[in-house]
C-alpha positions in Angstrom: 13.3 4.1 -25.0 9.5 3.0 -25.4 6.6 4.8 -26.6 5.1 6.5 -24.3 2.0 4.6 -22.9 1.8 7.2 -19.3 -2.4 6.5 -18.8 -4.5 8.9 -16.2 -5.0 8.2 -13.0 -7.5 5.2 -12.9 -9.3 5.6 -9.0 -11.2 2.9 -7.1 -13.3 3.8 -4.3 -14.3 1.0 -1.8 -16.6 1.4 1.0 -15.1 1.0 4.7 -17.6 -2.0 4.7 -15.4 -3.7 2.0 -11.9 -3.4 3.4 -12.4 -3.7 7.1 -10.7 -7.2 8.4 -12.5 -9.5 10.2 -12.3 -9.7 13.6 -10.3 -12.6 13.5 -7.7 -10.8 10.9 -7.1 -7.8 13.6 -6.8 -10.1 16.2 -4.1 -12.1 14.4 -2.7 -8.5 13.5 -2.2 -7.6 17.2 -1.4 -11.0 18.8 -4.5 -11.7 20.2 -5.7 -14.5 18.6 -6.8 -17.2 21.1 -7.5 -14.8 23.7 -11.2 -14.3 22.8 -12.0 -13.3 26.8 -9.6 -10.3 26.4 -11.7 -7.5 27.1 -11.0 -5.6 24.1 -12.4 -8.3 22.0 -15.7 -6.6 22.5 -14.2 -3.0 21.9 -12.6 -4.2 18.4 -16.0 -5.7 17.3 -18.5 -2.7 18.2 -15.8 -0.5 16.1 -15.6 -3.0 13.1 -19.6 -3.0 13.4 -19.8 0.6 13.6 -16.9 1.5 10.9 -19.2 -1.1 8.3 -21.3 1.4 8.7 -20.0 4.5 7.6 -20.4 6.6 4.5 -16.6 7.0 4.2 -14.3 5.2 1.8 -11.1 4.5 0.9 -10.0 5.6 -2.3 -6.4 4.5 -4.5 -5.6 3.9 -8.0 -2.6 3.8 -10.5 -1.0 5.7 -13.2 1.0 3.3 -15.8 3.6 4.3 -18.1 6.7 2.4 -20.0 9.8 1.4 -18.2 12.7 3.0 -20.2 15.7 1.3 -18.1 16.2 -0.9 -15.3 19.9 -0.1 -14.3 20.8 -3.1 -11.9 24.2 -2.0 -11.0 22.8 1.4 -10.0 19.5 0.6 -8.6 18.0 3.0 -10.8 14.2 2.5 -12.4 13.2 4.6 -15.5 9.3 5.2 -16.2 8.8 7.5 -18.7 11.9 9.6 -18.2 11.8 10.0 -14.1 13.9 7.6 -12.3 13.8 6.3 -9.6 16.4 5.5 -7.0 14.6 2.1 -5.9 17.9 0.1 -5.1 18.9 -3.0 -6.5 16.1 -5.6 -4.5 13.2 -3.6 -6.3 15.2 -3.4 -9.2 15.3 -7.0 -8.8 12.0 -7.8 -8.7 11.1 -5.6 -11.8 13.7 -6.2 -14.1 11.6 -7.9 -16.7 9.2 -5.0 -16.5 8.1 -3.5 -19.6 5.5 -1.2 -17.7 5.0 0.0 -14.4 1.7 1.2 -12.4 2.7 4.0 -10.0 -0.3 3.3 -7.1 -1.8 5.6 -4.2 -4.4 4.4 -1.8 -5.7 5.9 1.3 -8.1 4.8 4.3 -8.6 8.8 5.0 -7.7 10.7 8.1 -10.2 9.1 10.0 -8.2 6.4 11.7 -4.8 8.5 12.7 -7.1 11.4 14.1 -9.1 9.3 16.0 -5.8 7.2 17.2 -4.8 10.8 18.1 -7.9 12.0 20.0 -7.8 8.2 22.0 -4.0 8.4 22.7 -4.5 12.1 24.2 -7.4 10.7 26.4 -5.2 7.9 27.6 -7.3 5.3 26.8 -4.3 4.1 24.5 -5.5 -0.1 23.7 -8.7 1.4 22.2 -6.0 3.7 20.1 -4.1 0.9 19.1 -6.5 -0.8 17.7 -8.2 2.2 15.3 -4.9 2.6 14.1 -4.1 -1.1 13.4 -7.6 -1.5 11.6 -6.8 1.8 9.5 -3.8 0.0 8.7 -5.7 -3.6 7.4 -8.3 -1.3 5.9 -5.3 0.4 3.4 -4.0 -2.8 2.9 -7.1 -4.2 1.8 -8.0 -1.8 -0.1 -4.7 -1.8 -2.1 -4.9 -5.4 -2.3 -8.3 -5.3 -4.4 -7.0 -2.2 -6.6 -4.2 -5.0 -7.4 -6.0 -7.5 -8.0 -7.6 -5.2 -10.8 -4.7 -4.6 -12.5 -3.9 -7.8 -12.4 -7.5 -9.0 -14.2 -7.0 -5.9 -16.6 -3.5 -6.5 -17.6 -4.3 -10.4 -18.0 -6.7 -9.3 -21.0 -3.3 -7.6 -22.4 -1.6 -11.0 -22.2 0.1 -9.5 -19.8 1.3 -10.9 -15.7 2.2 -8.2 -13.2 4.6 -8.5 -9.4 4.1 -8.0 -6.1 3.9 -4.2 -4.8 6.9 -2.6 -3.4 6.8 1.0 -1.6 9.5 3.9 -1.0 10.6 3.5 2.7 10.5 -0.6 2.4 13.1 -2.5 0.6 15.5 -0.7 0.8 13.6 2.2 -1.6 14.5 5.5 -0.2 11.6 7.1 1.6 12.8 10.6 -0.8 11.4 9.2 -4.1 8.1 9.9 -3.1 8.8 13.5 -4.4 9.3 11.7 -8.0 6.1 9.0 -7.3 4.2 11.6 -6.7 5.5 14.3 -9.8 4.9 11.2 -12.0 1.5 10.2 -10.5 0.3 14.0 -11.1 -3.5 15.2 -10.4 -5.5 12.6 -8.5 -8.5 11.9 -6.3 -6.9 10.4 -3.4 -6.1 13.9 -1.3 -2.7 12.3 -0.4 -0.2 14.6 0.5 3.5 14.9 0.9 5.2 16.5 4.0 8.4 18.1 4.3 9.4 14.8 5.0 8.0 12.5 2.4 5.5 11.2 4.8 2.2 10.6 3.8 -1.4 12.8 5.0 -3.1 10.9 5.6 -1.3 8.7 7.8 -3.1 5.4 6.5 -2.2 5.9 3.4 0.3 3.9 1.0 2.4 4.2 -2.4 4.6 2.2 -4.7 4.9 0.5 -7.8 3.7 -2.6 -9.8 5.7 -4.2 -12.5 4.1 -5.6 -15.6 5.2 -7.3 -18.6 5.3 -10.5 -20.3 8.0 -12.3 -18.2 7.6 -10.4 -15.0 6.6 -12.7 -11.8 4.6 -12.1 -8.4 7.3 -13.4 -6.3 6.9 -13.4 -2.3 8.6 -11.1 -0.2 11.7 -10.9 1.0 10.9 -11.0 4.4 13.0 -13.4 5.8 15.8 -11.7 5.0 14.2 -8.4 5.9 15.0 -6.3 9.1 12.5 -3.9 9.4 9.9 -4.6 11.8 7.5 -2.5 11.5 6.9 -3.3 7.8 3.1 -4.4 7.2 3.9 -6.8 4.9 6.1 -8.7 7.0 3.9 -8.3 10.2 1.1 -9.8 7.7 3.5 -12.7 5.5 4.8 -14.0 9.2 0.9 -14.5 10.2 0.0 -16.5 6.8 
């Protein structure tokens, strides 16, 4: 068992300005690229103009605390005394980890209820697109609050992995219950349904290794079969 090193939840905020893709990263994203007389070319780029706009933001952060156990047998992960049924790939990837950052970042409602009000409207391209730019947004988002763990945990001496999520990986989507319980009070305004989905809808979750001899390994996407993972619609476009 380790000393107990669980920190408060530190938040990033990013303006919508700062995680939008480019055009040229949704139209990758939804198998456009090339087509640049598609009509919705100039649908996606008067939203990305007018979302770069907005006063909204996304918001995400972590929570660290020591790993007491990585059972590899049992697929079991043990921060601070909750444990977590992550399955032996995760398990895999954060064996060497002496700490883990518990993450939460959201784009806000803005994308799904707008997806929502398109879809009912039947004008259901223009919904695809708000919801696949509200998904690029998160992901971007997340992406810089990593890259600041990363910088802050390299002053430690310290390397960190990849990001994995509950529902990917073979991580049951139920530990969120325990993600959440360990993350505690935080800014994001995520929350849990009955389910263990997330509100909002463009939201995402997970966990960070770090330690000495931990590594940021790729994903295992080739081996993967879920297809409508992120990571693997994004890794297969790289």
């Amino acid at each position: 068992m380790h000393d107990s090193v669980k920190s408060t939840f530190h938040t990033y905020r990013f303006p919508y300005g700062e995680v939008l893709p480019s055009l040229d990263e949704l139209a990758r994203y939804l198998h456009m690229d090339g087509d640049t007389e598609h009509p919705a070319y100039a649908y996606m780029q008067e939203r990305l103009d007018e979302l770069a706009t907005s006063e909204l933001q996304a918001v995400g952060g972590y929570a660290i605390g020591a790993v007491d156990a990585v059972d590899m047998q049992g697929g079991l992960l043990t921060v601070e005394g909750v444990t977590f049924e992550a399955g032996t790939q995760v398990c895999g990837y954060l064996k060497e980890a002496t700490e883990a950052a518990l993450f939460l970042c959201t784009a806000g409602p803005l994308f799904s209820d707008e997806a929502h009000r398109l879809n009912a409207e039947g004008e259901f391209l223009e919904a695809y697109i708000i919801d696949a730019i509200g998904s690029l947004a998160v992901e971007r988002a997340m992406d810089k609050i990593h890259q600041a763990l990363k910088e802050e945990q390299a002053q430690r001496g310290l390397k960190i992995t990849n990001r994995y999520s509950p529902g990917y990986c073979n991580w049951p989507l139920k530990d969120q219950r325990a993600l959440f319980g360990f993350v505690g009070e935080n800014p994001t305004g995520i929350e849990l349904s009955e389910s263990c989905l997330m509100h909002p809808i463009k939201s995402v979750s997970g966990v960070i290794g770090i330690g000495e001899k931990v590594r940021r390994r790729a994903y295992g996407c080739v081996v993967c079969q879920n297809k409508t993972c992120i990571y693997r619609r994004l890794v297969q476009k790289e």
